[in-house]
N, CA, C and O of each residue as an XYZ file, in Angstrom:
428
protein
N    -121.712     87.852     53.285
C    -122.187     87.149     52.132
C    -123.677     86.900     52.323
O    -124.032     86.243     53.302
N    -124.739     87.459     51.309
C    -126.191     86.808     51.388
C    -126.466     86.230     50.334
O    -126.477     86.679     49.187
N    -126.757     84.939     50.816
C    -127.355     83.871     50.078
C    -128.645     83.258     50.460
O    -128.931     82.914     51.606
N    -129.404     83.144     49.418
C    -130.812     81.815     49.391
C    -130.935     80.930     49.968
O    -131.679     80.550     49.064
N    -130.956     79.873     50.870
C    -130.761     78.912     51.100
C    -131.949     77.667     52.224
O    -132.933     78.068     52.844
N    -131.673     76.835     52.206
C    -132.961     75.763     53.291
C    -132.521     76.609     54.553
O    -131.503     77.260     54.792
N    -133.674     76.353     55.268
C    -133.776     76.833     56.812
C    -133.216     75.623     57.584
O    -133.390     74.633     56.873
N    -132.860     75.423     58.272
C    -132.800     74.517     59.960
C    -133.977     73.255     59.605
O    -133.934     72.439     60.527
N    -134.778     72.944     58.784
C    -136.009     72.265     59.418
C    -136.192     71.982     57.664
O    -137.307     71.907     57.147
N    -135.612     71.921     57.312
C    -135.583     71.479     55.528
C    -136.735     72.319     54.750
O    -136.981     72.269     53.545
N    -137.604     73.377     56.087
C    -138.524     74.145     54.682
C    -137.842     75.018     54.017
O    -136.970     75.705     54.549
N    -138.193     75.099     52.651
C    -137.776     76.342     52.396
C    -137.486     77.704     52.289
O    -138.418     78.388     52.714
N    -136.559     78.331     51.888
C    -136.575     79.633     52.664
C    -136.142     80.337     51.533
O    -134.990     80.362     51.099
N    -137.408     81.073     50.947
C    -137.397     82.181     49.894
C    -136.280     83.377     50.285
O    -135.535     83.812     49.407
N    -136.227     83.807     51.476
C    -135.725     85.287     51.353
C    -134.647     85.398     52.785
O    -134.788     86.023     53.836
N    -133.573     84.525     52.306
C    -133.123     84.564     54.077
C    -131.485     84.825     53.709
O    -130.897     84.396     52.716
N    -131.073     85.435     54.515
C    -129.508     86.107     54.688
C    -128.704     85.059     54.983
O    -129.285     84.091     55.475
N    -127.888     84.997     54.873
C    -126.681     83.944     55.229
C    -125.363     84.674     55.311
O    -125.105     85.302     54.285
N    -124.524     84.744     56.210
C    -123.713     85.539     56.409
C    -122.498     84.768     57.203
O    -122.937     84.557     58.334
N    -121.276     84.300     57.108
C    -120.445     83.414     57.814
C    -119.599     84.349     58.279
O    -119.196     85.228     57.518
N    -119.269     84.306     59.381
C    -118.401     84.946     60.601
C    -116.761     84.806     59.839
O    -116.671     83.802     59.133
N    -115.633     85.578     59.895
C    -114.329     85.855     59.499
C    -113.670     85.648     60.980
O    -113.923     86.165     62.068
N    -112.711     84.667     60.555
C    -111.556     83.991     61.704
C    -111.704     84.599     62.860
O    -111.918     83.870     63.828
N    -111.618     86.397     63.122
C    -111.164     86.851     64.020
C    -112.598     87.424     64.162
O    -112.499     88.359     63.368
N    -113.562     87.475     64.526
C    -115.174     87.964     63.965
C    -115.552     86.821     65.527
O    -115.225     85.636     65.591
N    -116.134     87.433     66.391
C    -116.932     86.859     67.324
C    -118.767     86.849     66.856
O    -119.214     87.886     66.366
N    -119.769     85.565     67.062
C    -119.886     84.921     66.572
C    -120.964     86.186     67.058
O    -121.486     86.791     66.122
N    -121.173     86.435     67.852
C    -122.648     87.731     68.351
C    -122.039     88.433     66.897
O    -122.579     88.238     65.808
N    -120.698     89.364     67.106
C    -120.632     90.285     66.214
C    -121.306     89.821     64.975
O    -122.103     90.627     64.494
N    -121.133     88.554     64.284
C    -121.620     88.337     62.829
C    -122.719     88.193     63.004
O    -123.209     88.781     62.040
N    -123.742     87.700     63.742
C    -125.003     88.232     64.012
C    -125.875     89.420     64.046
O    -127.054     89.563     63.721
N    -124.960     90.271     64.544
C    -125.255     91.702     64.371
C    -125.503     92.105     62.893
O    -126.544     92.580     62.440
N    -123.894     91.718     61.954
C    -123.733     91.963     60.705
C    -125.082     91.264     59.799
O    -125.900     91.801     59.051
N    -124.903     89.804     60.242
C    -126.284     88.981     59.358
C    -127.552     90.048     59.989
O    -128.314     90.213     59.037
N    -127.921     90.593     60.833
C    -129.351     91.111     61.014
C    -129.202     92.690     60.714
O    -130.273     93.257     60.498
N    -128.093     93.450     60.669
C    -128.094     94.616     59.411
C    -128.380     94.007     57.890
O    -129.473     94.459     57.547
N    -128.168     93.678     57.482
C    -127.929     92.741     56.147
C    -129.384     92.567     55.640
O    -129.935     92.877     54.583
N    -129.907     91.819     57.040
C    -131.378     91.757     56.526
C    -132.617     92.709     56.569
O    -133.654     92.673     55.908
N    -131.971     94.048     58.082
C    -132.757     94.646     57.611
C    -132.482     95.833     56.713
O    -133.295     96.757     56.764
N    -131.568     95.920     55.994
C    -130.991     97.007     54.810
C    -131.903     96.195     53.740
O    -132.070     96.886     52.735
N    -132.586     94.841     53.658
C    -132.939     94.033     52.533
C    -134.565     94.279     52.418
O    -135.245     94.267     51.392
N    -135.046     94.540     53.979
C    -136.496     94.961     53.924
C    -137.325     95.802     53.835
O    -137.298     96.684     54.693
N    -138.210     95.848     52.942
C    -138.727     97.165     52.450
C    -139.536     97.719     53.472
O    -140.361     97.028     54.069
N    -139.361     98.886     53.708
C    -140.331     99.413     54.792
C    -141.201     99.654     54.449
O    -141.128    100.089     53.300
N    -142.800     99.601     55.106
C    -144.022     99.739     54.898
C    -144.377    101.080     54.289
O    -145.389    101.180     53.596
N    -143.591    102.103     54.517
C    -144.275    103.464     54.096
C    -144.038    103.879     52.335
O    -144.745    104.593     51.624
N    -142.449    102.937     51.905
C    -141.704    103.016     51.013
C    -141.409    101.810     50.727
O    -140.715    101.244     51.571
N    -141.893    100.825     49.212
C    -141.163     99.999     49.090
C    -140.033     99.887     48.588
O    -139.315     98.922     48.850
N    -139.610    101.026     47.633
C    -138.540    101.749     47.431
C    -137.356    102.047     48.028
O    -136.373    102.408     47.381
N    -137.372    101.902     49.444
C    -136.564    102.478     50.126
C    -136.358    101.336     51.406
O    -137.182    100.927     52.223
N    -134.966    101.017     51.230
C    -134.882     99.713     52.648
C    -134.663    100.681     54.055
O    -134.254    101.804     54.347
N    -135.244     99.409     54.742
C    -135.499     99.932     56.363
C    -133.845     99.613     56.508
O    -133.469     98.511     56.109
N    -133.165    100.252     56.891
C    -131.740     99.808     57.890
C    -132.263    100.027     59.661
O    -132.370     99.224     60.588
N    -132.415    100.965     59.591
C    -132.895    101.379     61.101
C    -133.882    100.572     61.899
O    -134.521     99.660     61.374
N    -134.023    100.939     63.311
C    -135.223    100.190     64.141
C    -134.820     99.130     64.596
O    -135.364     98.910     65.678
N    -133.713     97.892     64.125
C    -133.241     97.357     65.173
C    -132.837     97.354     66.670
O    -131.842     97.921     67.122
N    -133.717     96.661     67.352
C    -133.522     97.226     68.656
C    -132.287     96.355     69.289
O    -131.821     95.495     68.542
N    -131.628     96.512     70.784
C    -130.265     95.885     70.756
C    -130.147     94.601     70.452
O    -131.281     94.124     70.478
N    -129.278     93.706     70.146
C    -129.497     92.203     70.036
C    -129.428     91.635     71.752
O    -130.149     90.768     72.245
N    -128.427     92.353     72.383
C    -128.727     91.575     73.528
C    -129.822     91.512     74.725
O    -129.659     90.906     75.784
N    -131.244     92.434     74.259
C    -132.227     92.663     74.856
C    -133.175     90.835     73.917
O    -134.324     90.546     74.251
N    -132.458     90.019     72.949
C    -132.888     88.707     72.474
C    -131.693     88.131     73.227
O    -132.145     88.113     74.372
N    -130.551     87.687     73.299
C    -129.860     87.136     73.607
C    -128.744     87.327     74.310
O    -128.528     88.535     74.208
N    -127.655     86.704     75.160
C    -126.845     87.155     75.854
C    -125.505     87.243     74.848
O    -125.116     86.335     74.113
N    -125.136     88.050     74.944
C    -123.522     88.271     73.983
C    -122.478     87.341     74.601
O    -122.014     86.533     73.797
N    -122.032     87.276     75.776
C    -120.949     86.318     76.471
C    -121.305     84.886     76.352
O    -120.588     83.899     76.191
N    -122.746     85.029     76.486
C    -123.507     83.222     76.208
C    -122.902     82.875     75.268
O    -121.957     82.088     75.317
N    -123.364     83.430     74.202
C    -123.719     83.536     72.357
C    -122.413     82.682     71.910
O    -122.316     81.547     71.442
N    -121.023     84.097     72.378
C    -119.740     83.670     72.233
C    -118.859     82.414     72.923
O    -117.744     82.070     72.529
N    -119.507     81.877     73.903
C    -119.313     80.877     74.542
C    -119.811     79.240     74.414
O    -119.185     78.262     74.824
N    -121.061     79.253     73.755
C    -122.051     78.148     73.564
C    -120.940     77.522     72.414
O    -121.134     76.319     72.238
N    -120.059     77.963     71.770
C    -119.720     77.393     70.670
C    -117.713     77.019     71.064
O    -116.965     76.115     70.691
N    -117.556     77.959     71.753
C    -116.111     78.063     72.193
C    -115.526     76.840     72.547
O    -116.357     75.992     72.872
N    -114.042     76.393     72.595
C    -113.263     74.967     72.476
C    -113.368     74.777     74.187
O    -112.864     75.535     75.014
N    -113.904     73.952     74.373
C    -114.026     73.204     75.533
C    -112.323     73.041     76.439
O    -111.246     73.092     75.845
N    -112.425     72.914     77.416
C    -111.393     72.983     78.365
C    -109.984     72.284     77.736
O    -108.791     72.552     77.881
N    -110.829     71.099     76.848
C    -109.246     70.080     76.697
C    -109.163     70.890     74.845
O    -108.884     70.153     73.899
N    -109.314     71.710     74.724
C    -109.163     72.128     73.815
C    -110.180     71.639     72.162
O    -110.309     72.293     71.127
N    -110.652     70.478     72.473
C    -111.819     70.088     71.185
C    -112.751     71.383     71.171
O    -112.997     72.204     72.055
N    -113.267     71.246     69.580
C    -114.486     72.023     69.320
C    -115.866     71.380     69.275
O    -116.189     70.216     69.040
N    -116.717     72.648     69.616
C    -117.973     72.202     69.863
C    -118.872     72.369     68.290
O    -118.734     73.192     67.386
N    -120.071     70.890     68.490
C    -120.679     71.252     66.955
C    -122.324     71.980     67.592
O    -122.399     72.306     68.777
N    -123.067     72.088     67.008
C    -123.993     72.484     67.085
C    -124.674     73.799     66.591
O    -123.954     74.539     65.920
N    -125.863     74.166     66.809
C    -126.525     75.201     66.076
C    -127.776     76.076     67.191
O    -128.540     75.385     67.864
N    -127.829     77.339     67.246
C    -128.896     78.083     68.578
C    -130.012     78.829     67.167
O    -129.875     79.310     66.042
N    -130.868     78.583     67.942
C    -131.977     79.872     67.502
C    -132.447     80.598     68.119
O    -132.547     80.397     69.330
N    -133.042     82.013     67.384
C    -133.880     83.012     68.647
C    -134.428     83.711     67.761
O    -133.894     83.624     66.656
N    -135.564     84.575     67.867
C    -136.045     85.554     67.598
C    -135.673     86.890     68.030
O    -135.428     87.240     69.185
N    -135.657     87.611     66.959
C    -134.959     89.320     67.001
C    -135.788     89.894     66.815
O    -136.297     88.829     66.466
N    -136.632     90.673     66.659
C    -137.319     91.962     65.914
C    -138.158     91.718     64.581
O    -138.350     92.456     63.615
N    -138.578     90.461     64.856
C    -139.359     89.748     63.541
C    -138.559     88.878     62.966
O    -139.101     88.129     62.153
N    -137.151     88.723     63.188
C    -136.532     87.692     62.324
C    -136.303     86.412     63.442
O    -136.178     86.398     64.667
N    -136.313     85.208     62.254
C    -135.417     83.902     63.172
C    -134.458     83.861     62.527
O    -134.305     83.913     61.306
N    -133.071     83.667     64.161
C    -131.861     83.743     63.257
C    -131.388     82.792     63.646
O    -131.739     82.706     64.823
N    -130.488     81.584     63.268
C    -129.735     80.718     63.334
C    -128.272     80.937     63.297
O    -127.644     81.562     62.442
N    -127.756     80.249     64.495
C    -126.143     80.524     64.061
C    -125.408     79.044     64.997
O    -125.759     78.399     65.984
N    -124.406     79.002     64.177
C    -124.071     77.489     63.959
C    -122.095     77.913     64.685
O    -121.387     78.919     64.730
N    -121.979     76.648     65.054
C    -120.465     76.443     65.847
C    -119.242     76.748     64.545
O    -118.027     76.884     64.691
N    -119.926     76.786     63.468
C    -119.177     76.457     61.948
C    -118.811     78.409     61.739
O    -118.036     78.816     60.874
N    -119.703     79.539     62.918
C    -119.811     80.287     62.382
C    -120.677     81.551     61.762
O    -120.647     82.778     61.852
N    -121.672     80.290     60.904
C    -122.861     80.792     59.882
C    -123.991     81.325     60.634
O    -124.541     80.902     61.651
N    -124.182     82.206     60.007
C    -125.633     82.870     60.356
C    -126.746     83.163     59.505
O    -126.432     83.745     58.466
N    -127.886     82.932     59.655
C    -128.827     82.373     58.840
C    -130.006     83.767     59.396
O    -130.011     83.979     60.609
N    -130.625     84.350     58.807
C    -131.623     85.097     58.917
C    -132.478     85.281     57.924
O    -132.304     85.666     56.768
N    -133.698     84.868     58.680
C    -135.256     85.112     57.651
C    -136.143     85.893     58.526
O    -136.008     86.048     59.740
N    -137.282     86.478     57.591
C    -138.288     87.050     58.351
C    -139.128     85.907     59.099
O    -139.093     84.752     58.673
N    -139.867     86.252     60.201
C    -140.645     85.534     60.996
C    -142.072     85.231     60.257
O    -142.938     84.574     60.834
């Protein structure tokens, strides 16, 4: 799903992806999905005509995948964890939240 929406920090955010993770969907994987999403959305410099999909370089050369999936995971006695991580990818900041959601804008 991409939607419009406020950033992390109440500015606004003209042009940013929003993409929520599916039950069985590990939380890197929808990250992956939210940062295809955004760059299928950006026009490449040579063509504005024509979206960049390509050139993403790996996500886990920004972040650790086992971390990623873990920072949010049900704690030993079984409660869930709340909270929200950021990082930079390949020009984007992406946000992703214990709820799931993943948030991507250009840098």
């Amino acid at each position: 799903m991409s939607t419009s929406r406020d950033q992390p920090r109440g500015e606004p955010c003209q042009e940013c992806i929003t993409y929520t993770a599916s039950d069985d969907e590990s939380l890197f994987d929808a990250v992956i999905t939210a940062l295809q999403k955004a760059a299928a959305e950006t026009p490449s410099s040579d063509d504005v005509e024509t979206p960049s999909v390509g050139g993403l370089s790996p996500l886990f050369e920004s972040i650790d995948p086992d971390a990623l999936d873990r920072l949010f995971s049900s704690t030993g006695s079984g409660a869930t964890r709340s909270g929200s991580v950021s990082f930079t990818h390949d020009g984007y900041e992406v946000t992703a939240t214990a709820a799931g959601e993943v948030v991507v804008s250009s840098e």
